[in-house]
ZATORVEX-411404 format. One line per field, with one value per residue (C-alpha): y, z, x; residue in one letter. Coordinates in pm, whole numbers, plus 50000, padded with zeros to 5 digits. Each point is the difference from the previous one (the first is absolute). Layout:
BEGIN
y = (Y:...)
z = (Z:...)
x = (X:...)
drenvo = (a:...)
// end
This chain:
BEGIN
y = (50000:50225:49960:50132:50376:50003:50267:49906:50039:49753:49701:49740:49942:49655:50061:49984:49734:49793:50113:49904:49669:49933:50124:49749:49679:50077:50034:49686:49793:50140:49788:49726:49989:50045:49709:49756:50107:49910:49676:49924:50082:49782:49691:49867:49940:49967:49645:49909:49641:50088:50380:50201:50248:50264:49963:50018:50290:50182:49968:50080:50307:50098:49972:50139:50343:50023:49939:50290:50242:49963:50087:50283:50165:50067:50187:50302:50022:49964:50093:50333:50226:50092:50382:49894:49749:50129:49942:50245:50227:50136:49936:50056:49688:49777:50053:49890:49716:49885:50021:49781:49773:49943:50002:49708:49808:50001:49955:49666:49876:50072:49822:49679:49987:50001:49741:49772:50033:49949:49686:49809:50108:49891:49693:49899:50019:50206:50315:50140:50362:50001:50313:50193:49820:50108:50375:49925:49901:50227:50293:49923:49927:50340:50164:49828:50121:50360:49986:49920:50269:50243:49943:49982:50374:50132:49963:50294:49867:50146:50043:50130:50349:49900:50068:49670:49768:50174:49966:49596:49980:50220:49766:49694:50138:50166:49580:49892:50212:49985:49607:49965:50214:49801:49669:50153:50159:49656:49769:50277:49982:49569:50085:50208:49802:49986:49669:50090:50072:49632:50029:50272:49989:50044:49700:49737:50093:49847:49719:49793:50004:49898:50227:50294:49886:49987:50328:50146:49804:50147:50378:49917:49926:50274:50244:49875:49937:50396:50127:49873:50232:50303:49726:49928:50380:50061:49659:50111:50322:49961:49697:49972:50143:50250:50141:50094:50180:50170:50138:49931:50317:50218:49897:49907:49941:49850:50241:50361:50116:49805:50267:49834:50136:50040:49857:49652:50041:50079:49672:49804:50119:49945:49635:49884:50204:49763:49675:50108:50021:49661:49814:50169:49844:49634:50082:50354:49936:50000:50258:50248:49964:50004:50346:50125:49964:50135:50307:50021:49977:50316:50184:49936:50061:50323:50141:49873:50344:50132:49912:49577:49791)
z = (50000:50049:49699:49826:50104:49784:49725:49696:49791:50220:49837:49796:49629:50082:50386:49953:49791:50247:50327:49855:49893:50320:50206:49831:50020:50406:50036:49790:50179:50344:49882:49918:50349:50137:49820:50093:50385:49984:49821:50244:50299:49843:49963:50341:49993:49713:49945:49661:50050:50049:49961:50063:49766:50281:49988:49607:50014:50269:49819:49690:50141:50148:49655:49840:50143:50013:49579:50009:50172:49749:49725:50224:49994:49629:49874:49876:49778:49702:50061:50075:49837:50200:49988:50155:50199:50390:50004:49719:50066:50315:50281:50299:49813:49914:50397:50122:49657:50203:50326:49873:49867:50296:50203:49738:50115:50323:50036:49741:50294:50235:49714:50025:50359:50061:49720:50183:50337:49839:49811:50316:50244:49720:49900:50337:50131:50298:50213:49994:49861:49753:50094:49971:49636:49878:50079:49821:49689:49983:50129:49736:49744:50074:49992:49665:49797:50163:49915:49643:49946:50142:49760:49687:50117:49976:49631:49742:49830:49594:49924:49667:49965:49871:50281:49995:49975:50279:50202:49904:50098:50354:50079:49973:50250:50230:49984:50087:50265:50160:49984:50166:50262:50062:50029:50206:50258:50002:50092:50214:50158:50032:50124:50287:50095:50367:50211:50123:49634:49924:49836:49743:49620:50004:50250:49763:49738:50260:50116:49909:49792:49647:50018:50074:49755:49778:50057:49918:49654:49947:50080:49791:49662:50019:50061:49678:49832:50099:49906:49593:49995:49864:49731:49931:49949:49754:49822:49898:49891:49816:49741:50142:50272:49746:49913:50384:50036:49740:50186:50383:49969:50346:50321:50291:50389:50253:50221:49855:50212:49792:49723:49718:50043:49656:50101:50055:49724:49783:50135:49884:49698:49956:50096:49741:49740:50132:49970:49664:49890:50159:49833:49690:49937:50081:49831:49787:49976:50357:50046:49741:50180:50282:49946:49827:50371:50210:49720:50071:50390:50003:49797:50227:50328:49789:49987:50366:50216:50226:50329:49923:50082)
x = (50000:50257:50188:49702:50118:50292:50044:49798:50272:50122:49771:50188:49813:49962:49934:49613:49926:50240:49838:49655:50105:50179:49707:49742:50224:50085:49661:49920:50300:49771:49703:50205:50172:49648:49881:50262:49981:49610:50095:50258:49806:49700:50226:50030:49636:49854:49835:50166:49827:49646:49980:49668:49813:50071:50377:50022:49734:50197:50319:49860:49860:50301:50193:49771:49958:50430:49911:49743:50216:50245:49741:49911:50317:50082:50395:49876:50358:49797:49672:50152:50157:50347:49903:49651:50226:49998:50380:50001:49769:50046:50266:49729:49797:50294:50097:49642:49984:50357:49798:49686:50232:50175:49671:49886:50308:49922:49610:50090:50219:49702:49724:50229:50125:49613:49909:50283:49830:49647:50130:50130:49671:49798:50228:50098:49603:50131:49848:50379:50007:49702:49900:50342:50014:49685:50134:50276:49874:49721:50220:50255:49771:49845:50354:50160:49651:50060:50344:49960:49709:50249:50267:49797:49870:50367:50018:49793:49711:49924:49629:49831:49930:49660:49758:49784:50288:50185:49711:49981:50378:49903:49710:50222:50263:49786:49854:50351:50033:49664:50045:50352:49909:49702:50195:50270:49768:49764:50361:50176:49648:50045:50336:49873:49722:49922:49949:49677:49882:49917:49633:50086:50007:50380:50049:49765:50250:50333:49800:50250:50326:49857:49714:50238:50244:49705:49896:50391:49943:49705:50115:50348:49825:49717:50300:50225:49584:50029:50352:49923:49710:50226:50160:49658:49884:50351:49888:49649:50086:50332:50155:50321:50235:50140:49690:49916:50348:49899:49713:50071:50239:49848:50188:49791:50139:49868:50216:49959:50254:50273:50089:50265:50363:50180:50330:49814:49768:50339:50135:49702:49981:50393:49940:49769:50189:50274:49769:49911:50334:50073:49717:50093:50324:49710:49759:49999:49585:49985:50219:49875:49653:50095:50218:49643:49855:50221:50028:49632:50011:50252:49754:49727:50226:50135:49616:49943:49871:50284:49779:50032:49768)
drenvo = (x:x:x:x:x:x:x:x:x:x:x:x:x:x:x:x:x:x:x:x:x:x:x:x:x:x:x:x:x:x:x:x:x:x:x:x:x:x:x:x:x:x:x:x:x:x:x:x:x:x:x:x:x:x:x:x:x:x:x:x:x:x:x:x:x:x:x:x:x:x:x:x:x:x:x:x:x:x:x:x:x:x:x:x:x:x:x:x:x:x:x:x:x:x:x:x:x:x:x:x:x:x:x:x:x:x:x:x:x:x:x:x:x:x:x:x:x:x:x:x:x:x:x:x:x:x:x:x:x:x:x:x:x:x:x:x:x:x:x:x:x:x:x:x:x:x:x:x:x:x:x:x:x:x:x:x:x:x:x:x:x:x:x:x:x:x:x:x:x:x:x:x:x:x:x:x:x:x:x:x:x:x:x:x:x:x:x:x:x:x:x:x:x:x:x:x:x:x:x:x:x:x:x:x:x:x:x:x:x:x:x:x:x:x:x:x:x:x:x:x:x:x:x:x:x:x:x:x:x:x:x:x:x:x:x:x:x:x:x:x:x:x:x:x:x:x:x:x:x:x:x:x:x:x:x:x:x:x:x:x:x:x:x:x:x:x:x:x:x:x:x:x:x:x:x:x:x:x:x:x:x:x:x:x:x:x:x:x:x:x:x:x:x:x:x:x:x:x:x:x:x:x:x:x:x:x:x:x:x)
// end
C-alpha cells in the first residue's frame, strides 16, 4: 500500500499489467490453499466406505461457493481501459484499490479458517465451536463480497452520451449496487446474530451447516447473475466491443471526488502505445488496431472537461 505513493513518473511500463496479473493468481493460489485445508480437515472423517448424502452435499457446498467467489472477483486488466484503470487514474484510488485488495486477502483467510471449523463440527457430529464457525463464514463471506464491490468502484466507468442508453447502463449499476449491499447487510446481519435470537427469519436460514452453506450459494450466483447485467445492457445495444468504445466515450465514477491526474493518464496512454508496438512486431493486424484504439482513447481523454469525472 505504500508503494502506491511513489512519483507517477515513477511507474515502470510493464509495472501494471504485472501487478494485475500477480494480484489475480495470489488471490487464485488463496482459494486453492483454502480448498485443500477444507479437504484436509474433511479427511480424518469422512466415511469413504459408506458415505452419506449430507457429507457429499456439505462438501460440495463448501467447494462450491470457494468456485463462485472466484467468478465473483473478475481482473479488470482488460475489461478496463488502463486510463479508466484505478491504478492509472488516480493515486488516492490506486491507494484504497491497494487497500481493498489487501482487505480481500485477509477476509479470504477469515472465509476459510471458518469453512475449516464448520467442516470438522459438521463432519465430526460435535457441539465444539459451531457457533464461532458460523460467524466466521458468514462474517467472511460478508467481508470478501464487500471487498470485491469496493475494488471494482475504484476503476472509471464510460457510458453513452445518448440519454436513454446512459440511463439503461445507470439502472444496471445502481442494480449492482443496491444488490451487494443487500447481501452484505443480510450475512454481516447472520454474522452478528444474537443467542437469544433463535426463532427469527435470519436464524431458520443457520439451522444447520448445509442450509447456511446453501444460502451463501444462493447469494454468490444472484450477485455474479447481477454483475453481467451491464455486459448484458452493452450486448443489446452494440455488435461488438469496438462498437461500444466507440460510443461509451463519457467517464463515470463511482467516487466523484477522484479527479484524473495527467501524469498517470500520460503513463497509461504511454503503456498501450507500448503494447501496440509490441504486438505489432506479432501481429501488425493486431497491432495496427489496436494503435487505432488507443489513438481514439487520447482523443476522448484530450476533450475530457478539466473538472474529471
Amino acid at each position: 500500500i505504500l508503494l502506491n505513493l511513489r512519483l507517477p513518473r515513477g511507474f515502470m511500463p510493464n509495472d501494471f499489467h504485472a501487478a494485475c496479473s500477480k494480484r489475480g493468481v495470489l488471490f487464485i493460489l488463496l482459494l486453492g490453499f483454502n480448498l485443500q485445508s477444507i479437504v484436509g480437515v474433511a479427511s480424518p472423517y469422512f466415511n469413504y466406505w459408506d458415505p452419506t448424502w449430507d457429507q457429499y452435499a456439505f462438501l460440495f457446498l463448501a467447494c462450491f461457493l470457494l468456485f463462485m467467489i472466484k467468478l465473483l472477483y473478475v481482473d479488470d486488466t482488460y475489461s478496463i481501459a488502463p486510463q479508466d484503470h484505478a491504478l492509472l487514474y488516480n493515486r488516492a484510488a490506486g491507494f484504497f484499490f491497494h487497500l481493498g485488495n489487501f482487505a480481500l486477502l485477509l477476509f479470504t483467510t477469515v472465509l476459510g479458517s471458518g469453512l475449516n471449523l464448520l467442516t470438522q463440527s459438521f463432519l465430526a457430529a460435535a457441539a465444539a465451536l459451531p457457533n464461532d464457525a458460523k460467524t466466521l463464514v458468514c462474517g467472511g463471506f460478508s467481508a470478501v463480497v464487500f471487498s470485491i464491490a469496493f475494488i471494482k468502484s475504484m476503476h472509471i466507468r464510460r457510458v453513452p452520451t445518448n440519454p436513454k442508453h446512459e440511463r439503461m447502463f445507470f439502472v444496471a449499476y445502481v442494480t449492482q449496487i443496491a444488490g451487494v449491499l443487500a447481501v452484505v447487510a443480510i450475512t454481516a446481519r447472520m454474522c452478528l446474530l444474537r443467542g437469544d435470537e433463535e426463532n427469527g427469519f435470519l436464524a431458520m436460514l443457520m439451522q444447520n451447516e448445509i442450509q447456511m452453506l446453501s444460502v451463501l450459494v444462493f447469494f454468490a450466483v444472484l450477485l455474479i447473475a447481477m454483475s453481467w447485467l451491464d455486459e448484458a445492457v452493452e450486448l443489446n445495444l452494440y455488435s461488438d466491443a469496438s462498437e461500444a468504445s466507440e460510443y461509451r466515450v463519457q467517464p463515470f465514477g463511482f467516487w466523484a471526488c477522484f479527479k484524473h491526474e495527467e501524469p498517470l493518464q500520460l503513463e497509461a496512454l504511454a503503456l498501450e502505445r507500448n503494447r501496440a508496438a509490441r504486438l505489432a512486431q506479432r501481429s501488425p493486424l493486431l497491432g495496427s488496431s489496436v494503435m487505432s484504439f488507443s489513438n481514439s482513447m487520447y482523443s476522448s481523454m484530450a476533450n475530457m472537461p478539466e473538472g474529471g469525472v
